[in-house]
SEROKOL-772233 format. One record per residue: residue number from 1; x, y, z of N, C-alpha, C in turn; residue in one letter. Coordinates in nm, 3 decimals. Example, Ala and Ser with C-alpha at 12.3 -4.5 7.8 and 13.67 -1.06 7.14 Angstrom:
! SEROKOL-772233
<r 1, <1.319, -0.569, 0.780>, <1.230, -0.450, 0.780>, <1.320, -0.330, 0.780>, "a">
<r 2, <1.285, -0.225, 0.708>, <1.367, -0.106, 0.714>, <1.290, 0.003, 0.787>, "s">
***
This chain:
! SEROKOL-772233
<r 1, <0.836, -0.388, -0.659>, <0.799, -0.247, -0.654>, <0.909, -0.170, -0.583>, "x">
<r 2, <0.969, -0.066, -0.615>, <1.047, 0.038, -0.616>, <0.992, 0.150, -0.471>, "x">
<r 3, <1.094, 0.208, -0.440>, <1.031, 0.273, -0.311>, <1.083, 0.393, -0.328>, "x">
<r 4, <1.048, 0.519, -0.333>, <1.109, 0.649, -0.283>, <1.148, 0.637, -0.136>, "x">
<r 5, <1.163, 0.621, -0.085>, <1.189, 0.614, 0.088>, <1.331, 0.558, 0.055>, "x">
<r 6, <1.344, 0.433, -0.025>, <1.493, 0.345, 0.002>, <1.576, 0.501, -0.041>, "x">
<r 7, <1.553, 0.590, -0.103>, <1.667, 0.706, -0.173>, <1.667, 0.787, -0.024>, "x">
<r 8, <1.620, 0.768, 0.102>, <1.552, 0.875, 0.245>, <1.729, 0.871, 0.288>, "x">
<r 9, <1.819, 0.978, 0.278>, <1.885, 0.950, 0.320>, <1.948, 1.066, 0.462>, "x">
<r 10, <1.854, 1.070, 0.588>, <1.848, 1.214, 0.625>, <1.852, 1.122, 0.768>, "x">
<r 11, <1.917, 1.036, 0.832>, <1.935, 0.954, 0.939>, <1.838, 1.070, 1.080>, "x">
<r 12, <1.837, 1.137, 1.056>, <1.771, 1.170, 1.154>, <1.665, 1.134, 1.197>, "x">
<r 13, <1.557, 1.168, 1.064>, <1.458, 1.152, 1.092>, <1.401, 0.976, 1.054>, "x">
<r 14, <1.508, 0.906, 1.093>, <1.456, 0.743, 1.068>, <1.446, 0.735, 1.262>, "x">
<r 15, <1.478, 0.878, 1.321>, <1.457, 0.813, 1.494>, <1.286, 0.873, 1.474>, "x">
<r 16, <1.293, 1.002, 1.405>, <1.158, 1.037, 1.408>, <0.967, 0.954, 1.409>, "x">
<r 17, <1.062, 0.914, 1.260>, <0.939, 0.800, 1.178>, <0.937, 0.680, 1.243>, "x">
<r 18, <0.976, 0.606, 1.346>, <1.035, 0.499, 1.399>, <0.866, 0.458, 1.460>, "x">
<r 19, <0.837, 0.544, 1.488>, <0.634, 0.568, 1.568>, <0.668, 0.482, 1.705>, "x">
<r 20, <0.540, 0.512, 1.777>, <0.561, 0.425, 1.899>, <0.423, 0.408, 1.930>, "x">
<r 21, <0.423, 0.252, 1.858>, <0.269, 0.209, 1.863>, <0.290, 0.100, 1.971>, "x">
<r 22, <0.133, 0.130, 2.061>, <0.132, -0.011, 2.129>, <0.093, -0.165, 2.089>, "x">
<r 23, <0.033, -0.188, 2.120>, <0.029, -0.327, 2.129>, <-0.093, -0.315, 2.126>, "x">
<r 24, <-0.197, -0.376, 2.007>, <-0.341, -0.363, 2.030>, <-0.366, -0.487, 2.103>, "x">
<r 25, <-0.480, -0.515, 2.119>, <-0.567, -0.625, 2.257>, <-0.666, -0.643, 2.147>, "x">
<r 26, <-0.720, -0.747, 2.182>, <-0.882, -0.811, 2.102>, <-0.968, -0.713, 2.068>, "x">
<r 27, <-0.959, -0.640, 2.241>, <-1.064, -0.506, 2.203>, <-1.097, -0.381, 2.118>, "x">
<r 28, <-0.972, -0.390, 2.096>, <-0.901, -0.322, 1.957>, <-0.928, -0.340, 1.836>, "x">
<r 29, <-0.957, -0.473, 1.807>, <-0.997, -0.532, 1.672>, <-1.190, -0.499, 1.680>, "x">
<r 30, <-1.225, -0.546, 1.543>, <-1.409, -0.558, 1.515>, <-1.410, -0.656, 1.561>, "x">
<r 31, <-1.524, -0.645, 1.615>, <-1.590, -0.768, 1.652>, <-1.677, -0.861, 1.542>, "x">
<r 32, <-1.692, -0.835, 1.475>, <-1.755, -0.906, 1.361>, <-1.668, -1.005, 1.293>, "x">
<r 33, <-1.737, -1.122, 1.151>, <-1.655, -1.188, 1.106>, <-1.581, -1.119, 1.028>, "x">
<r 34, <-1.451, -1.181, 1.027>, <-1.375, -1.123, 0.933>, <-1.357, -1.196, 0.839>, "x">
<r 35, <-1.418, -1.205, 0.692>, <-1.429, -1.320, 0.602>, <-1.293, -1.284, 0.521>, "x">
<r 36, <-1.214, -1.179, 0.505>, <-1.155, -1.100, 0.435>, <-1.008, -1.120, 0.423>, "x">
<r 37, <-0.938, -1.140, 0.367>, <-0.755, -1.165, 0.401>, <-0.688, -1.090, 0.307>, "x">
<r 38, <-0.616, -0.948, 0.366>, <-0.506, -0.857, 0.307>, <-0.367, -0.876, 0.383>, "x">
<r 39, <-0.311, -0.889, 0.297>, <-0.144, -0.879, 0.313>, <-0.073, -0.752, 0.331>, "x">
<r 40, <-0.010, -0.703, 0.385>, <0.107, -0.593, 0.395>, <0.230, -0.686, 0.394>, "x">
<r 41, <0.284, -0.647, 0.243>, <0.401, -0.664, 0.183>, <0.507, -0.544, 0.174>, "x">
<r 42, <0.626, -0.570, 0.282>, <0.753, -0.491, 0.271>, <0.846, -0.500, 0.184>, "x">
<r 43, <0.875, -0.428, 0.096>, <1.015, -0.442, 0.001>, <1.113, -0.298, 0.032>, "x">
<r 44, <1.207, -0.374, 0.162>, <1.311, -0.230, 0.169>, <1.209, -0.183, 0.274>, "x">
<r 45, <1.224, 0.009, 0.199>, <1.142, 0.093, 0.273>, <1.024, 0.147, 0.209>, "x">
<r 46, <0.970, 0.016, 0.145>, <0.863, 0.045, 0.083>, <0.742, -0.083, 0.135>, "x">
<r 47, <0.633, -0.017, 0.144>, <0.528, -0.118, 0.205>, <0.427, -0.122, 0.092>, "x">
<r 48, <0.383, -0.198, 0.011>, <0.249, -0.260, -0.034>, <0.123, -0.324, 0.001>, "x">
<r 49, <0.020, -0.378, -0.057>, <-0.063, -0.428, -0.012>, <-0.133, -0.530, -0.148>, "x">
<r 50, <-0.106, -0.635, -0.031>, <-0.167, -0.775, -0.187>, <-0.300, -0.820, -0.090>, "x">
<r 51, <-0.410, -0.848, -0.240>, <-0.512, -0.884, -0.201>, <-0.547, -0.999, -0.307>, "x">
<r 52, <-0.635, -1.048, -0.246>, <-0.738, -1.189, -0.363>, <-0.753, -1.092, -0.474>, "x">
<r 53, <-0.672, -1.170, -0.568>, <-0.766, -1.098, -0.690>, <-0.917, -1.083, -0.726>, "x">
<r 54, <-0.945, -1.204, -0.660>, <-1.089, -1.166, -0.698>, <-1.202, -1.136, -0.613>, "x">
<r 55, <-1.142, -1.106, -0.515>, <-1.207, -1.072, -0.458>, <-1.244, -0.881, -0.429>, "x">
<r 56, <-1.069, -0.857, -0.485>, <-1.113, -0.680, -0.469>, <-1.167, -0.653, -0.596>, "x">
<r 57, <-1.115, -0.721, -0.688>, <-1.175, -0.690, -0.857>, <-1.328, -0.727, -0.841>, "x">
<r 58, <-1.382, -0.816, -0.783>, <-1.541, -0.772, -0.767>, <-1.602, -0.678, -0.731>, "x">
<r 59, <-1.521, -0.601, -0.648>, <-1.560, -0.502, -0.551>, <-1.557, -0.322, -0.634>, "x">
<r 60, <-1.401, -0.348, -0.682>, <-1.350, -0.229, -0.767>, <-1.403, -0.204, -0.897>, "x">
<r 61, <-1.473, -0.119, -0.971>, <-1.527, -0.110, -1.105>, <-1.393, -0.062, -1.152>, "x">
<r 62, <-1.322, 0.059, -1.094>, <-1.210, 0.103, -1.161>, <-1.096, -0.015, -1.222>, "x">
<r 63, <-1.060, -0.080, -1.108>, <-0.976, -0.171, -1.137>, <-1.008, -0.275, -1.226>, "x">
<r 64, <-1.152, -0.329, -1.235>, <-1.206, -0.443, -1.310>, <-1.220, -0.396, -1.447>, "x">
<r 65, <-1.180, -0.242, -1.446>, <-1.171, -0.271, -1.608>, <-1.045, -0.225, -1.713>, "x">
<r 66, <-0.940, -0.267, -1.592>, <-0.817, -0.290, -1.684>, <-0.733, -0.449, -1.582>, "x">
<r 67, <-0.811, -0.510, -1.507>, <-0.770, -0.636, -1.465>, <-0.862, -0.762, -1.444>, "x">
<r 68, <-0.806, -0.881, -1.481>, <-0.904, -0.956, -1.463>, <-0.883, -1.109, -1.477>, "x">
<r 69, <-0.851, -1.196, -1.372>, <-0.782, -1.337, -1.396>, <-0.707, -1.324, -1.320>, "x">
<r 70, <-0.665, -1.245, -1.230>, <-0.538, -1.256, -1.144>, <-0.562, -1.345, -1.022>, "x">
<r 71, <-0.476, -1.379, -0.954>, <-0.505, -1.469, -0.852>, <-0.438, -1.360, -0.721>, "x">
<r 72, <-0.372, -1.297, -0.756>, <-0.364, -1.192, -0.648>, <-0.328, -1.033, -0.748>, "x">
<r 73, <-0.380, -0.939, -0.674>, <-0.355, -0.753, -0.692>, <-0.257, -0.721, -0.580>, "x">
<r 74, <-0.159, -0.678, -0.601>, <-0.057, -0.562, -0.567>, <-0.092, -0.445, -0.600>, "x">
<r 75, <-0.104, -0.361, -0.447>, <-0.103, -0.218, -0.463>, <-0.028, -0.139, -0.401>, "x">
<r 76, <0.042, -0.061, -0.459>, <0.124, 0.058, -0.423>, <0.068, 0.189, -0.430>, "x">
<r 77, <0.176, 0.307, -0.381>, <0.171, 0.405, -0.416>, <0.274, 0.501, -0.366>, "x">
<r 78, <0.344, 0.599, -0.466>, <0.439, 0.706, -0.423>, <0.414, 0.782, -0.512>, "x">
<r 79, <0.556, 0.834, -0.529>, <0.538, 0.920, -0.624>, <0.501, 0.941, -0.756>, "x">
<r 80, <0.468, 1.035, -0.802>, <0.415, 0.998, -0.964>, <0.525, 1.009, -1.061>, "x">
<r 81, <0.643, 1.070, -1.059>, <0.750, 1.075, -1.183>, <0.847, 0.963, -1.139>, "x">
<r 82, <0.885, 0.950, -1.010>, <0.972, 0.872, -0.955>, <0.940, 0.720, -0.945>, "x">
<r 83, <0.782, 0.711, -0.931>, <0.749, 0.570, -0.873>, <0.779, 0.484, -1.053>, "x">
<r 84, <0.707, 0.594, -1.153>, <0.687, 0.534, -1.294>, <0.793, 0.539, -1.362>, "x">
<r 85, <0.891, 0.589, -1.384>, <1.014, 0.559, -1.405>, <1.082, 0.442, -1.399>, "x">
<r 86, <1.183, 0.356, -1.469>, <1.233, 0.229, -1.439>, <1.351, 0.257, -1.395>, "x">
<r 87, <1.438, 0.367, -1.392>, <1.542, 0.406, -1.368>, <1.544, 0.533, -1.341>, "x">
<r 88, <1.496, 0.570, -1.232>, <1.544, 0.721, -1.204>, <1.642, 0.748, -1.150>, "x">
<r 89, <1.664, 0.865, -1.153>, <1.804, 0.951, -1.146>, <1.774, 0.940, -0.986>, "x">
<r 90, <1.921, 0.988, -0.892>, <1.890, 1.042, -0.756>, <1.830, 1.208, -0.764>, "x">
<r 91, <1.862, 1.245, -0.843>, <1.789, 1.396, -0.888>, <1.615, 1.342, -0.810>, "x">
<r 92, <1.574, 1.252, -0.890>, <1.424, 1.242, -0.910>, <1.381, 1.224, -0.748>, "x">
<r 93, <1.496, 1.124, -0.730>, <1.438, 1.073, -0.555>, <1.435, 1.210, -0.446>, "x">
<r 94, <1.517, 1.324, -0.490>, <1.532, 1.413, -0.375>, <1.449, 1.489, -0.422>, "x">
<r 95, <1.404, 1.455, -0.583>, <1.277, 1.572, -0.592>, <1.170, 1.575, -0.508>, "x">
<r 96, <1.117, 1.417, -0.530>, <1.029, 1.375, -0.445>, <0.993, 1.323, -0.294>, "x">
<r 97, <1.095, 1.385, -0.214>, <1.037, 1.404, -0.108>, <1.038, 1.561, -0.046>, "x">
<r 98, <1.084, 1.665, -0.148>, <1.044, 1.783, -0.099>, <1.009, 1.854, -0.227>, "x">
<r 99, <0.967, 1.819, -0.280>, <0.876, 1.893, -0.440>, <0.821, 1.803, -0.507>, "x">
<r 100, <0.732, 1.699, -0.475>, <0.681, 1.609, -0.558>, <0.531, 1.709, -0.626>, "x">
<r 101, <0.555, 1.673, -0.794>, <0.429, 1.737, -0.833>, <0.310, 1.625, -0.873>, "x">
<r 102, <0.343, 1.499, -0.834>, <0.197, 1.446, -0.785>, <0.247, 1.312, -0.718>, "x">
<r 103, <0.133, 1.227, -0.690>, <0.134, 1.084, -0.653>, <0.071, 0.994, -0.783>, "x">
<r 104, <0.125, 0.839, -0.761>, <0.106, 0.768, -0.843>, <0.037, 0.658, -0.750>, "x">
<r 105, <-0.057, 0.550, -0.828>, <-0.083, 0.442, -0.765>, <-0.061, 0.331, -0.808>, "x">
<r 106, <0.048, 0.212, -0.834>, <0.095, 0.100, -0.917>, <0.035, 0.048, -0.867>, "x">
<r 107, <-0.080, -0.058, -0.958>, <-0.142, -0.198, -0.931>, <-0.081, -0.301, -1.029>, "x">
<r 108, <-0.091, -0.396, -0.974>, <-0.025, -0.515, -1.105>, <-0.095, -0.629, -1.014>, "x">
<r 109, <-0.107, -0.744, -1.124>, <-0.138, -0.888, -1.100>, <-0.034, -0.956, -1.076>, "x">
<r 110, <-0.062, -1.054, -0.966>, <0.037, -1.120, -0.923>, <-0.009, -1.284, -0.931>, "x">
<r 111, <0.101, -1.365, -0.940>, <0.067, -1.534, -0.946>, <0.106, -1.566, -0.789>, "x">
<r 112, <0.206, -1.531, -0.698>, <0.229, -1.594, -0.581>, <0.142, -1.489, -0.465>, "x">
<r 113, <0.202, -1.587, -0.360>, <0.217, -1.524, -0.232>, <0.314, -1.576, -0.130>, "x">
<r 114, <0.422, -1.511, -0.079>, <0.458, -1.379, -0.143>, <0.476, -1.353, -0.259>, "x">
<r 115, <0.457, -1.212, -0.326>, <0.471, -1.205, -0.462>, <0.589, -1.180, -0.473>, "x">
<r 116, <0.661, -1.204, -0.648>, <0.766, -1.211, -0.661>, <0.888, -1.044, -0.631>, "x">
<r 117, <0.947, -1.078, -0.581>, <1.051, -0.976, -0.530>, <1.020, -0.954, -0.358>, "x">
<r 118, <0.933, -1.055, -0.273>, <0.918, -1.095, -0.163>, <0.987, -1.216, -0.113>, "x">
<r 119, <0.975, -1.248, 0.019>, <0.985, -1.368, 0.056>, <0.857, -1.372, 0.229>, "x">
<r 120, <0.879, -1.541, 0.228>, <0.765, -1.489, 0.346>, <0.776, -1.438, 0.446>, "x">
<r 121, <0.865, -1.392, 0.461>, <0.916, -1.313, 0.653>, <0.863, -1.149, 0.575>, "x">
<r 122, <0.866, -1.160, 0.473>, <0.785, -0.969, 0.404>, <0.654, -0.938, 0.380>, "x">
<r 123, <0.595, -1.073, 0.450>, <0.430, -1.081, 0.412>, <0.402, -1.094, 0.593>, "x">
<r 124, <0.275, -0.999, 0.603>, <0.241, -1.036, 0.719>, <0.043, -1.031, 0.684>, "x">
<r 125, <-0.033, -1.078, 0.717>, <-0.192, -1.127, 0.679>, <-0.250, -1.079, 0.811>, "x">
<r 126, <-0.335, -1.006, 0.741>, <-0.444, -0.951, 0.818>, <-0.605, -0.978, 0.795>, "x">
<r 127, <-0.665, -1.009, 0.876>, <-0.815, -1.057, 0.858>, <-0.920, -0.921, 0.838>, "x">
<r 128, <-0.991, -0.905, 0.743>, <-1.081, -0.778, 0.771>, <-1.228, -0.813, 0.781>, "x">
<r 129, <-1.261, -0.707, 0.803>, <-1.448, -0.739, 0.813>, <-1.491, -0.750, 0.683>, "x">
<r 130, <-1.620, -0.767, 0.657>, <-1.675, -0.762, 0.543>, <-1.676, -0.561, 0.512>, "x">
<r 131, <-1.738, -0.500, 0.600>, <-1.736, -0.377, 0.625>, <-1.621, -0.310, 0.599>, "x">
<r 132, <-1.476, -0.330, 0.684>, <-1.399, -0.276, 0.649>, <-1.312, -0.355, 0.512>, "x">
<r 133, <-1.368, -0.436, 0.457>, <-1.302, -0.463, 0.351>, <-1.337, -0.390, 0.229>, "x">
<r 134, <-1.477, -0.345, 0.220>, <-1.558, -0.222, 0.126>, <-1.480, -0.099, 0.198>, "x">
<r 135, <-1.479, -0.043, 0.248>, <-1.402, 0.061, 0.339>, <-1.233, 0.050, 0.253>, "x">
<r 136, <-1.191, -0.061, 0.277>, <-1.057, -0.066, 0.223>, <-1.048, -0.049, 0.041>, "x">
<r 137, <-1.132, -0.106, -0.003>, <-1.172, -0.096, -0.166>, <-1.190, 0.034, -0.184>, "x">
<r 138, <-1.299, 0.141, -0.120>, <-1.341, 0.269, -0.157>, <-1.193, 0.337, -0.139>, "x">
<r 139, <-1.119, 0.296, -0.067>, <-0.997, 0.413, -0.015>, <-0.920, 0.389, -0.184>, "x">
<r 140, <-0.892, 0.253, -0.211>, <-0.796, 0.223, -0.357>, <-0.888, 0.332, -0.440>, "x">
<r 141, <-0.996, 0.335, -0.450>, <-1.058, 0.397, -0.576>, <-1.038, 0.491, -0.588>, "x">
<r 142, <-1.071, 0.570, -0.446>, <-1.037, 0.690, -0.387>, <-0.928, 0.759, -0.441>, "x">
<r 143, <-0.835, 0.664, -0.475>, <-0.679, 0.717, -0.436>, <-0.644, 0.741, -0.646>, "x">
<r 144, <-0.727, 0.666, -0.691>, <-0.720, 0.701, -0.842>, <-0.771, 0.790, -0.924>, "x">
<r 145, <-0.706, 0.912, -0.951>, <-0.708, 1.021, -0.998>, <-0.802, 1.020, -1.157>, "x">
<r 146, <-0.870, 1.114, -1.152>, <-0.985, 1.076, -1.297>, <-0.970, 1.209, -1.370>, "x">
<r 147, <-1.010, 1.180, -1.500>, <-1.036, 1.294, -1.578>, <-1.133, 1.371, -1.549>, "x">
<r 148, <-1.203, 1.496, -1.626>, <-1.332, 1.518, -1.633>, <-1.427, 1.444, -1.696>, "x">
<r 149, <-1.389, 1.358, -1.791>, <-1.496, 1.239, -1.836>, <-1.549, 1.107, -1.672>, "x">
<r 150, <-1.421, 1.124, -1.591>, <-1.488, 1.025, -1.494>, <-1.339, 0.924, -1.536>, "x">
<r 151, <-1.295, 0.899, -1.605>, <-1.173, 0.807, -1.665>, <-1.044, 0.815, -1.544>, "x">
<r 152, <-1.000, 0.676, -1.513>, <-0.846, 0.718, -1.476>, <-0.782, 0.754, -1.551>, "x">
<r 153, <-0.681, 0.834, -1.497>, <-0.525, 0.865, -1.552>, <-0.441, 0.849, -1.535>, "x">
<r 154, <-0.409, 0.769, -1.689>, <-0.289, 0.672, -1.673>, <-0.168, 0.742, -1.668>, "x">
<r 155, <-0.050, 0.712, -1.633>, <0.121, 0.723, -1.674>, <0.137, 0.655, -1.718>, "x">
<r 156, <0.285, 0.683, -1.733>, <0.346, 0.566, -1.841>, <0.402, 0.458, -1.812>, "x">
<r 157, <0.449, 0.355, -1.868>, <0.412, 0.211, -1.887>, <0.617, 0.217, -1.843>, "x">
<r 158, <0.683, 0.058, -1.799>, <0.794, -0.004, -1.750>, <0.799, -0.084, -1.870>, "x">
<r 159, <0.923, -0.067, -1.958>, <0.991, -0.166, -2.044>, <0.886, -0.299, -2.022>, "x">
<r 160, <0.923, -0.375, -1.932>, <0.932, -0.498, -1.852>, <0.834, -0.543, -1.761>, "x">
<r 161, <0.760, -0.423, -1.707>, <0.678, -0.426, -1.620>, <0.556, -0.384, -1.649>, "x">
<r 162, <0.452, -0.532, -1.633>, <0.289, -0.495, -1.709>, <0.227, -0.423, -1.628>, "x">
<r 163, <0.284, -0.386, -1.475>, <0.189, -0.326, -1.428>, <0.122, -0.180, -1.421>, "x">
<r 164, <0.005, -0.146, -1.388>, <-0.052, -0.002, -1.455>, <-0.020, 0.088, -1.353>, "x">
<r 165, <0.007, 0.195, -1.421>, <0.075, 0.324, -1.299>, <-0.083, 0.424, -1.316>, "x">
<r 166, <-0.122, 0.446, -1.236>, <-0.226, 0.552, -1.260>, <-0.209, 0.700, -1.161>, "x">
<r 167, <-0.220, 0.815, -1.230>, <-0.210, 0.920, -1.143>, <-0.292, 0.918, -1.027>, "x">
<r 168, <-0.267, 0.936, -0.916>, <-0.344, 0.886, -0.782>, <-0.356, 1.068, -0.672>, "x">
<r 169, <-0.459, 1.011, -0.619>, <-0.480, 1.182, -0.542>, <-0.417, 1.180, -0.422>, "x">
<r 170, <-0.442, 1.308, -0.333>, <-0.305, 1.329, -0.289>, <-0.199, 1.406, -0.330>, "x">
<r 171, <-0.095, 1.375, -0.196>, <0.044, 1.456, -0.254>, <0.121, 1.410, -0.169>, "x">
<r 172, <0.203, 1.316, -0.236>, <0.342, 1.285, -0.150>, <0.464, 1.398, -0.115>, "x">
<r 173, <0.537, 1.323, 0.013>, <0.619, 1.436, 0.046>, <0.672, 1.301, 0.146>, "x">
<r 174, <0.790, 1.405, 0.216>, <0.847, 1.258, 0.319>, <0.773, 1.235, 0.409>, "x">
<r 175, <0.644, 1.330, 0.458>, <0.614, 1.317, 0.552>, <0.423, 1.261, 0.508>, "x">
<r 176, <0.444, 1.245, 0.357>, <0.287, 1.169, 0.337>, <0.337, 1.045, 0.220>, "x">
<r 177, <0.411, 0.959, 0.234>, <0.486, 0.855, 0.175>, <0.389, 0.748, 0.172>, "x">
<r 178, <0.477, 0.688, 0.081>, <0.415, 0.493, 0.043>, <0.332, 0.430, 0.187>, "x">
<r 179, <0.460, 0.467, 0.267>, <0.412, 0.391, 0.424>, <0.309, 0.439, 0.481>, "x">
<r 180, <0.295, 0.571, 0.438>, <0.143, 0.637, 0.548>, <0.017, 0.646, 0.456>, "x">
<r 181, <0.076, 0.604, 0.313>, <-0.092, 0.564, 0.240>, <-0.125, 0.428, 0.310>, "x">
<r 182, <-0.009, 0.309, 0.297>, <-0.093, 0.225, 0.352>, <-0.127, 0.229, 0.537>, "x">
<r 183, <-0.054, 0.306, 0.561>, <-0.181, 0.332, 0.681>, <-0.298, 0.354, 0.717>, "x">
<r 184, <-0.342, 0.496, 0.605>, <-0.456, 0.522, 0.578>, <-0.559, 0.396, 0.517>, "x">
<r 185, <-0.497, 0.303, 0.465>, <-0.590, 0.219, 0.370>, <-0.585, 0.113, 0.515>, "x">
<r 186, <-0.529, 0.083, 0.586>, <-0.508, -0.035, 0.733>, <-0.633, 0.033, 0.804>, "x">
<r 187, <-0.644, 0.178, 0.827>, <-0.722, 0.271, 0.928>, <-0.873, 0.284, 0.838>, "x">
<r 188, <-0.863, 0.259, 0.691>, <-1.000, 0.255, 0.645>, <-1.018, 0.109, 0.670>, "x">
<r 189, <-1.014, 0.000, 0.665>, <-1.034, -0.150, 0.686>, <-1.032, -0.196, 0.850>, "x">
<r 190, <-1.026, -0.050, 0.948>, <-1.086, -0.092, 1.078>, <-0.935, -0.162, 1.141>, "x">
<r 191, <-0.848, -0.116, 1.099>, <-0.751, -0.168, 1.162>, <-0.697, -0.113, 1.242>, "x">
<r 192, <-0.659, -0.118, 1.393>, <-0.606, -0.053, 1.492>, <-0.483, -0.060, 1.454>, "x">
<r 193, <-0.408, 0.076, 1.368>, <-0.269, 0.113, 1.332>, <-0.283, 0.246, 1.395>, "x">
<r 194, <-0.144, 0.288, 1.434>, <-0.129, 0.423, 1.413>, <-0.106, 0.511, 1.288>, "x">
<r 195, <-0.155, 0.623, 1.329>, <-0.118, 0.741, 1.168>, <-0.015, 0.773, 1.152>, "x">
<r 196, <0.088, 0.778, 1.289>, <0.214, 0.845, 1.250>, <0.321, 0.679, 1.283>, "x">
<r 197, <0.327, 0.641, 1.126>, <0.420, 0.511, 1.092>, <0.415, 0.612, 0.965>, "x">
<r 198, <0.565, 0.613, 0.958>, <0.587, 0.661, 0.834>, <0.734, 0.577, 0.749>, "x">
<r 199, <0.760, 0.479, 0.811>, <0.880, 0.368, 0.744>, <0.822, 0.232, 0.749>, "x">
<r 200, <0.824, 0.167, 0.647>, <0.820, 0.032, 0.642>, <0.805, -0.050, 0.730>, "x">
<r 201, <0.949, 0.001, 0.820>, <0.944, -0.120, 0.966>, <0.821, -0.135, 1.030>, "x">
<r 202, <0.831, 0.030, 1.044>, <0.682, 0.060, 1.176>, <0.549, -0.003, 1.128>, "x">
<r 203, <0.544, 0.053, 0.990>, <0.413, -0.031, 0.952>, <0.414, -0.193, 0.972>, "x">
<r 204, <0.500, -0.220, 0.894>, <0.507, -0.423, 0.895>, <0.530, -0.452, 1.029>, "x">
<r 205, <0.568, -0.388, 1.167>, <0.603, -0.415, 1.267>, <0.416, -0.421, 1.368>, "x">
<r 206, <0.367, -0.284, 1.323>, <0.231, -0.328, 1.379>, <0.149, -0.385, 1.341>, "x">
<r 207, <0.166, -0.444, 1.155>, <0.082, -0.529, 1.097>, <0.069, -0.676, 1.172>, "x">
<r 208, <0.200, -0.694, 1.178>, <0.256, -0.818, 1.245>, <0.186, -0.814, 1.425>, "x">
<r 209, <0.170, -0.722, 1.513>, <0.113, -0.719, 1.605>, <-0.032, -0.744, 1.640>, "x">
<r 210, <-0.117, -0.688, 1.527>, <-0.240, -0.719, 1.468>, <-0.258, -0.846, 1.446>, "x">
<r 211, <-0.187, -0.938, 1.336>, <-0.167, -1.040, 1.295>, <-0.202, -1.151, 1.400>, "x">
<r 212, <-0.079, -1.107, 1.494>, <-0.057, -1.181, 1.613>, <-0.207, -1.219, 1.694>, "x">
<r 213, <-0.302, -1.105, 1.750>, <-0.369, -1.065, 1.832>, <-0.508, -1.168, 1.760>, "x">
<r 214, <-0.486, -1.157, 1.636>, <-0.593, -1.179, 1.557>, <-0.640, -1.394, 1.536>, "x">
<r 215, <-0.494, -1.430, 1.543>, <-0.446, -1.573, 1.512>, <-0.544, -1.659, 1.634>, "x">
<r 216, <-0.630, -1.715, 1.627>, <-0.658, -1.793, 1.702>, <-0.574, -1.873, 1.788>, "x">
<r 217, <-0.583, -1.926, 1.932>, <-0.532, -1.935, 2.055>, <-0.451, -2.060, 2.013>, "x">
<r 218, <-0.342, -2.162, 2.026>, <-0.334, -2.248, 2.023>, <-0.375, -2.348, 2.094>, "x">
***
């Protein structure tokens, strides 16, 4: 998956977005079981999120009815002309972080973990509740843009790439990017993140802190 952020070329504000999250504690986390296991996958300056296939496709009606057999779901999201594109221009990338005219949400099926165009130092696993794992499902649905019939709406399709681009709600900009949807989707699943991570690092850096906190004692 492709990132609008990798085109961010404005060094300033990478001291900005840098966030300064602490260090969560136990107390920080739910207390409940967490039967649930989501991934935050970094590629570059772009952050994703892989889940059990079948476990969110039980959950998702939207998704279950254009996926089904996967052993893991990849989800993204940026821009909508830039993200669906297989080759965009730098035109497109500077469109979209100060005139984007919508957001997109790429899901695709995946066979590994990490999925392919990862490795494992780009995967970090997070445990959720049962609770915030419905919480985390409603936010994906959430985020998929419908007709007036109730229908998603699709974009268009990658040479090469089966996966589905759907117009997604919202509005990206540099300052509501790939990295701070999946924040929002970490902060619906009960996860002690901050809101203002707006680069890759920051996110995979407090996923990984979570991670940590979460790992049973040796």
């Amino acid at each position: 998956m492709r990132s609008i952020i990798r085109q961010f070329f404005i060094p300033t504000f990478l001291i900005l977005l840098a966030g300064c999250a602490s260090v969560p504690s136990r107390a920080d986390l739910p207390s409940e079981r967490t039967p649930h296991t989501v991934y935050v996958v970094q590629y570059g300056w772009h952050t994703a999120l892989l889940f059990d296939g079948a476990d969110i496709l039980a959950r998702s009606a939207k998704l279950r009815a254009d996926f089904s057999g996967h052993k893991y779901m990849i989800v993204g999201w940026g821009d909508g002309e830039y993200f669906v594109m297989e080759h965009p221009p730098w035109s497109k990338a500077v469109k979209a972080l100060v005139a984007s005219d919508y957001p997109a949400l790429q899901v695709g099926g995946r066979d590994t973990n990490p999925p392919l165009g990862a490795q494992a130092r780009d995967t970090v696993k997070l445990a959720i509740t049962e609770r915030g794992y419905q919480k985390l499902v409603e936010y994906i649905d959430r985020s998929i843009a419908t007709a007036p019939d109730g229908k998603p709406i699709y974009l268009g399709k990658q040479e090469h790439n089966p996966d589905r681009f759907y117009q997604a709600t919202g509005s990206y900009s540099v300052f509501n990017n790939c990295n701070s949807w999946v924040v929002g989707a970490l902060q619906a699943a009960e996860m002690p993140i901050s809101s203002f991570n707006l680069t890759a690092r920051s996110v995979f850096e407090q996923a990984e802190r979570i991670s940590k906190v979460q790992a049973p004692p040796p």
